[in-house]
PDB file with one MODEL, atoms N, CA, C and O in Angstrom:
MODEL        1
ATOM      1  N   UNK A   1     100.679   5.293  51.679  1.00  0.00           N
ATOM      2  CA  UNK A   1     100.360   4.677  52.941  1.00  0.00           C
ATOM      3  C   UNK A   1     100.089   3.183  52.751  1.00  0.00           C
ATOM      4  O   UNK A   1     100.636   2.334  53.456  1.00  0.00           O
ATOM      5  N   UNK A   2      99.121   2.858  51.654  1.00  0.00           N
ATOM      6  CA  UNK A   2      99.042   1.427  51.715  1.00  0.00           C
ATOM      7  C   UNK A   2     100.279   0.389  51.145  1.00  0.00           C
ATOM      8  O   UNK A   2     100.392  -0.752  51.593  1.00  0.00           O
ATOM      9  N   UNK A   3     101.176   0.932  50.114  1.00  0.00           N
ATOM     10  CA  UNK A   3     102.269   0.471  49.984  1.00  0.00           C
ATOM     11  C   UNK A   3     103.169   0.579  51.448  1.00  0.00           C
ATOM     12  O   UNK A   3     102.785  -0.441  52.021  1.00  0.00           O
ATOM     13  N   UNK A   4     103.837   1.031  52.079  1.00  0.00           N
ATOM     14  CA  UNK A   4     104.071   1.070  53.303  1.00  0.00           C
ATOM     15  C   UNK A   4     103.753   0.359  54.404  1.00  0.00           C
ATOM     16  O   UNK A   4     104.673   0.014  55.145  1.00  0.00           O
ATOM     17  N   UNK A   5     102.545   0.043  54.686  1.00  0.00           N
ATOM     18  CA  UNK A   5     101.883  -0.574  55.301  1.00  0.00           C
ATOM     19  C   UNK A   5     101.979  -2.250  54.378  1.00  0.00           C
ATOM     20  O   UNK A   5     102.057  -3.269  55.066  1.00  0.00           O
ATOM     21  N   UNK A   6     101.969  -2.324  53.342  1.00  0.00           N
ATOM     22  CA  UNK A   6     101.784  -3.587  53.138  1.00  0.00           C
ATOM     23  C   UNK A   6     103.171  -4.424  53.016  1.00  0.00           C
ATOM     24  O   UNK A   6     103.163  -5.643  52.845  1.00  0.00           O
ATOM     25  N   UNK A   7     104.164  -3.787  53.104  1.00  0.00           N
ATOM     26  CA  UNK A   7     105.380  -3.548  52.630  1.00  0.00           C
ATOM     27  C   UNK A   7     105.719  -3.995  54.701  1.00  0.00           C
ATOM     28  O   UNK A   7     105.987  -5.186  54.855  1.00  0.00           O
ATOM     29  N   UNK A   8     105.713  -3.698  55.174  1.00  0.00           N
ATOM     30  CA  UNK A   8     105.891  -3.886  57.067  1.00  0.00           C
ATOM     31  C   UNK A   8     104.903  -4.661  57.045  1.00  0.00           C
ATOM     32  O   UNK A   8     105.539  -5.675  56.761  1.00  0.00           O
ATOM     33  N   UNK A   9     103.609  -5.091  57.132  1.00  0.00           N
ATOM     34  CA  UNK A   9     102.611  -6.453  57.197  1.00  0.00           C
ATOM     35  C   UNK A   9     103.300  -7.222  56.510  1.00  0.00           C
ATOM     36  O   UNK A   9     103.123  -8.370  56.917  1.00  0.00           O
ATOM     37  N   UNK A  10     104.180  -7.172  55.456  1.00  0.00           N
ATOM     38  CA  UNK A  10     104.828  -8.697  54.353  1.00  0.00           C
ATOM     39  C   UNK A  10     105.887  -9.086  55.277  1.00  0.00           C
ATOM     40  O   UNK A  10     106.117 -10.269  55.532  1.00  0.00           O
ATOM     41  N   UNK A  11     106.644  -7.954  55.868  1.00  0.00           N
ATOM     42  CA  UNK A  11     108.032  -8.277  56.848  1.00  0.00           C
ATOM     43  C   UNK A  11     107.583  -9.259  58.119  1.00  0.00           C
ATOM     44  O   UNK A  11     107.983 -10.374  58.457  1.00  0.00           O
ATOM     45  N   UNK A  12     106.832  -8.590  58.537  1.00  0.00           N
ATOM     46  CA  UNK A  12     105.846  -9.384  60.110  1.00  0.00           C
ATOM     47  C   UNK A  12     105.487 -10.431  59.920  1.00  0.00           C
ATOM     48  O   UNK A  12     105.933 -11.344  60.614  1.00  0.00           O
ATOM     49  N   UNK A  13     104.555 -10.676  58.914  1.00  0.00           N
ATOM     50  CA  UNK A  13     104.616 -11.947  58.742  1.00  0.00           C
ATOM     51  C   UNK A  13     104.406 -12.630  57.672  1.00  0.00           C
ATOM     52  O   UNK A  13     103.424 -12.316  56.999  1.00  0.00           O
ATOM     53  N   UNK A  14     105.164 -13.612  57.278  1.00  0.00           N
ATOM     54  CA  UNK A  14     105.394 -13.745  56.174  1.00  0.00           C
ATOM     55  C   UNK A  14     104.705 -14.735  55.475  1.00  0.00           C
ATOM     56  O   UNK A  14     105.219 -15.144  54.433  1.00  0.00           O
ATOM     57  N   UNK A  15     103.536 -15.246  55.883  1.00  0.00           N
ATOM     58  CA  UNK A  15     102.623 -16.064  54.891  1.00  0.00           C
ATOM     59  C   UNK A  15     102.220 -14.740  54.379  1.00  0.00           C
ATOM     60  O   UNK A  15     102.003 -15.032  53.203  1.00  0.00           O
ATOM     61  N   UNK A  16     102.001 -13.601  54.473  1.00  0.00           N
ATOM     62  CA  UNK A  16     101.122 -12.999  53.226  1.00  0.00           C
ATOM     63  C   UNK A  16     101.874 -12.902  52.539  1.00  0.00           C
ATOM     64  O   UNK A  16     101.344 -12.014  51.871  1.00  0.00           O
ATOM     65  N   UNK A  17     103.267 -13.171  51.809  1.00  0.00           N
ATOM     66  CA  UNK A  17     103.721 -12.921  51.051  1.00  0.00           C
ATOM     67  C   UNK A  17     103.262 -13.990  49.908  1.00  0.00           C
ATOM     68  O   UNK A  17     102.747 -13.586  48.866  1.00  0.00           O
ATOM     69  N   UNK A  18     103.446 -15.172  50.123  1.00  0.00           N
ATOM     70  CA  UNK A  18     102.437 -16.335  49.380  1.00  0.00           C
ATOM     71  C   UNK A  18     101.043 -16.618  49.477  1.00  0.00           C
ATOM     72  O   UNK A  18     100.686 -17.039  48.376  1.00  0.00           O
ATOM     73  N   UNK A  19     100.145 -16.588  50.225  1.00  0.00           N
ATOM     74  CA  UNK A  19      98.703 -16.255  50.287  1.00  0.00           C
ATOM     75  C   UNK A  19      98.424 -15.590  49.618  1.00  0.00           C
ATOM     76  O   UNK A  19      97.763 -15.984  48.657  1.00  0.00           O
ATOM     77  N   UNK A  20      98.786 -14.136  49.749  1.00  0.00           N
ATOM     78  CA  UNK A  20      97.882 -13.370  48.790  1.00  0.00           C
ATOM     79  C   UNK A  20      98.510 -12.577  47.978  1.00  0.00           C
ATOM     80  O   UNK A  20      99.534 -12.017  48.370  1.00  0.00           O
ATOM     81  N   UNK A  21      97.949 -12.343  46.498  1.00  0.00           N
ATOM     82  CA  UNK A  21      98.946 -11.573  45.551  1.00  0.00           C
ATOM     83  C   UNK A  21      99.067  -9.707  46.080  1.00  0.00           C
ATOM     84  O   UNK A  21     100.045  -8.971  45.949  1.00  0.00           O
ATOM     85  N   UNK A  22      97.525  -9.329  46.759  1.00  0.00           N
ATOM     86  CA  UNK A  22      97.497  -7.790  46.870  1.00  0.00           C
ATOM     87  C   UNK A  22      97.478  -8.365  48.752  1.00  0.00           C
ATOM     88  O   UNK A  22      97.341  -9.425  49.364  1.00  0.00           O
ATOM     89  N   UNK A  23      97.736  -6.745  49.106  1.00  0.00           N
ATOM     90  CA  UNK A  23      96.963  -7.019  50.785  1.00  0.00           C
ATOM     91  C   UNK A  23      95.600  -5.740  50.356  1.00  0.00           C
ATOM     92  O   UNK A  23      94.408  -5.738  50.664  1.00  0.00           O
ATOM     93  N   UNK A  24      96.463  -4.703  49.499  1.00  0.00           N
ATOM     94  CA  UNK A  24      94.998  -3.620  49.343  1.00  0.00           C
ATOM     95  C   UNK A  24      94.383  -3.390  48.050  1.00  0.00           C
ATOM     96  O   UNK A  24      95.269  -3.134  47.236  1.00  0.00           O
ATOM     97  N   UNK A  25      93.310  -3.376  47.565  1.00  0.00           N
ATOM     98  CA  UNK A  25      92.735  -2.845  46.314  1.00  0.00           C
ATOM     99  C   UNK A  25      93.348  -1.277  45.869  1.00  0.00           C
ATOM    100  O   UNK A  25      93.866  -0.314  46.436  1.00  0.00           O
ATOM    101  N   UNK A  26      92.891  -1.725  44.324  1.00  0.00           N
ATOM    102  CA  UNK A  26      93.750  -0.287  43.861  1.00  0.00           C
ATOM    103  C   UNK A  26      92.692   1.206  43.991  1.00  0.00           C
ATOM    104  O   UNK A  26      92.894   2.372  43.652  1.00  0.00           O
ATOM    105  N   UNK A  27      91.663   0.602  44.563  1.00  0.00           N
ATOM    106  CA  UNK A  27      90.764   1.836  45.366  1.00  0.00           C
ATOM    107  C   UNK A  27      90.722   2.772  46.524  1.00  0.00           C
ATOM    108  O   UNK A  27      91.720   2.890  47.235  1.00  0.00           O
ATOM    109  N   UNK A  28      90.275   3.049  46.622  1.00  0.00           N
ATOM    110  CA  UNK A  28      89.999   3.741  48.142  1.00  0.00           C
ATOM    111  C   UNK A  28      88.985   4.414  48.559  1.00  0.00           C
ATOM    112  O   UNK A  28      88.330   4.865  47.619  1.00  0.00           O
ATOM    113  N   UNK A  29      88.622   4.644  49.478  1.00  0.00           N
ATOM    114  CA  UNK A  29      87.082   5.107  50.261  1.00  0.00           C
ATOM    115  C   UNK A  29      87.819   6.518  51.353  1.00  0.00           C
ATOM    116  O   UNK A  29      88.814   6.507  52.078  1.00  0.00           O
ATOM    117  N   UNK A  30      87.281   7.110  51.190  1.00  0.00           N
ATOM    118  CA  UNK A  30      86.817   8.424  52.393  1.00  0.00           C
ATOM    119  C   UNK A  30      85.584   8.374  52.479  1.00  0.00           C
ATOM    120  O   UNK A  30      84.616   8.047  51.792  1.00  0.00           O
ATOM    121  N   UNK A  31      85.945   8.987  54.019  1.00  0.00           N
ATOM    122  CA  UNK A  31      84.358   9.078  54.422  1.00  0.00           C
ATOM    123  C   UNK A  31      85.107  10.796  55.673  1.00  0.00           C
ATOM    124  O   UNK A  31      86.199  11.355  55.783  1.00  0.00           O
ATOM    125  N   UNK A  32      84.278  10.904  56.059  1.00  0.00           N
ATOM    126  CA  UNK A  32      84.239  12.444  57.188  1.00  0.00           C
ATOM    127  C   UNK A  32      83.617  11.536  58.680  1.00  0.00           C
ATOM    128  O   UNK A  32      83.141  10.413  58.842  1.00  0.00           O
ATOM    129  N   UNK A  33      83.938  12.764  59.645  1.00  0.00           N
ATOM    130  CA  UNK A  33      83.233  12.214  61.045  1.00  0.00           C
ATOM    131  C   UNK A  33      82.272  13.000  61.272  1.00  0.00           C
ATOM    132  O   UNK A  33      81.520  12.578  62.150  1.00  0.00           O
ATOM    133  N   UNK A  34      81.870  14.413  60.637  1.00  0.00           N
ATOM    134  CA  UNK A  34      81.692  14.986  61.352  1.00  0.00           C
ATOM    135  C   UNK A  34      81.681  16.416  61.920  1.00  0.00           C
ATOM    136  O   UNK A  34      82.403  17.213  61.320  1.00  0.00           O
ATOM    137  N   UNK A  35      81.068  16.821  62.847  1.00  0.00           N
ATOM    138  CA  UNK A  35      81.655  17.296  63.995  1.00  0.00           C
ATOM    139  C   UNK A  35      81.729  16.776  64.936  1.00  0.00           C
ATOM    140  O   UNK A  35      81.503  17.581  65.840  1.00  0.00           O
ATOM    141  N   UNK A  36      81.993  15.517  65.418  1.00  0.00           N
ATOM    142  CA  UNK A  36      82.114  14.269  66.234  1.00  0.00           C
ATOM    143  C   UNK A  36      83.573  14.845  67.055  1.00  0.00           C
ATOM    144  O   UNK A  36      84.360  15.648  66.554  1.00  0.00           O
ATOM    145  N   UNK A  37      83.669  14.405  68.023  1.00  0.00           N
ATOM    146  CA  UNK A  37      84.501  14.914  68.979  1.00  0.00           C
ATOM    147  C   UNK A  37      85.452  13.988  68.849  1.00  0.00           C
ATOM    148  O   UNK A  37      85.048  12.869  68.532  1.00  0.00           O
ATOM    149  N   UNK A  38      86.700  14.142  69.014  1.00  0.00           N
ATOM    150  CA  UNK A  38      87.732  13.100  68.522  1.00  0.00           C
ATOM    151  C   UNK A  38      88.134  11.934  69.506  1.00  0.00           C
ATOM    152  O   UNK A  38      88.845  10.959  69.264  1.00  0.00           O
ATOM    153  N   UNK A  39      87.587  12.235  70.513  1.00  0.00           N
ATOM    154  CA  UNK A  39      87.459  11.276  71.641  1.00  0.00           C
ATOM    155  C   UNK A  39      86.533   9.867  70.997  1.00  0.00           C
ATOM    156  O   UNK A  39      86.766   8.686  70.741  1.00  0.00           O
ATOM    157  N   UNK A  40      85.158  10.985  70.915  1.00  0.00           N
ATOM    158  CA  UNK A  40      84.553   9.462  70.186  1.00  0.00           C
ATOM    159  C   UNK A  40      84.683   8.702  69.272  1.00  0.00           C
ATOM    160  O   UNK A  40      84.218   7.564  69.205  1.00  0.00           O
ATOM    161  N   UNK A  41      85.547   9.449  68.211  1.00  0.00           N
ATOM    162  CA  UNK A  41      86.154   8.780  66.910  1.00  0.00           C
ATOM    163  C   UNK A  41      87.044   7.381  67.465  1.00  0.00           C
ATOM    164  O   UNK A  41      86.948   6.205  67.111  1.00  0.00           O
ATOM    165  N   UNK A  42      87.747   7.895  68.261  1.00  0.00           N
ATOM    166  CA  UNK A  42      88.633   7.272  68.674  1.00  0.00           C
ATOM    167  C   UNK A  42      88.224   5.619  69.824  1.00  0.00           C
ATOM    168  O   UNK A  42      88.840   4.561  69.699  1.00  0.00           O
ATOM    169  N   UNK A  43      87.389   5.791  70.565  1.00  0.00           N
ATOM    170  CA  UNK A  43      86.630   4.948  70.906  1.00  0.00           C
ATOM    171  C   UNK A  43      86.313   4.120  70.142  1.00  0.00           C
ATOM    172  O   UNK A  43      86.746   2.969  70.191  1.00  0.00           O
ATOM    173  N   UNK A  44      85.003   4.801  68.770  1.00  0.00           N
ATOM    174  CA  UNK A  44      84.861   4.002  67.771  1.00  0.00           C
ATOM    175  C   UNK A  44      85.845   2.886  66.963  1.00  0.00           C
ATOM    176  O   UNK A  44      85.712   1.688  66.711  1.00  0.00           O
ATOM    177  N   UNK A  45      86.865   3.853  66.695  1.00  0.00           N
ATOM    178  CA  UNK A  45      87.794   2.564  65.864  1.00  0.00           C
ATOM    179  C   UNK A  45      88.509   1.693  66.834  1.00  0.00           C
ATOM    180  O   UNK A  45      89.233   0.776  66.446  1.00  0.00           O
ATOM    181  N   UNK A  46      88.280   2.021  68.335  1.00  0.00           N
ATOM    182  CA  UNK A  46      89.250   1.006  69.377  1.00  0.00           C
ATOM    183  C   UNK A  46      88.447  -0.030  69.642  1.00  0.00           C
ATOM    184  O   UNK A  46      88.814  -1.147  70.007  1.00  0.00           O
ATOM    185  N   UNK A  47      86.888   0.491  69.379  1.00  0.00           N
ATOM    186  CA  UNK A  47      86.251  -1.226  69.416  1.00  0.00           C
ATOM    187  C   UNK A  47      85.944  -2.056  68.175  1.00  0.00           C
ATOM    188  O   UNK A  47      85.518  -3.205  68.291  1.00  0.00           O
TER     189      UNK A  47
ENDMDL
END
């Protein structure tokens, strides 16, 4: 996913291709919601 994604962000626009050497770290984070209703998830990440 993050190759993919960084790979279509380099196409769009193309100063990140010289700005920056990564767009993502070679890490990653999970986290859970829940039993949070997916409505509110969704709210959440729209603001």
């Amino acid at each position: 996913m993050k190759g993919r994604s960084s790979r279509l962000l380099r196409q769009e626009f193309k100063h990140l291709t010289t700005k920056l050497p990564t767009l993502w770290t070679n890490s990653y984070f999970v986290s859970t919601v829940g039993g949070a209703p997916i409505e509110k998830v969704k709210q959440y990440i729209e603001c």
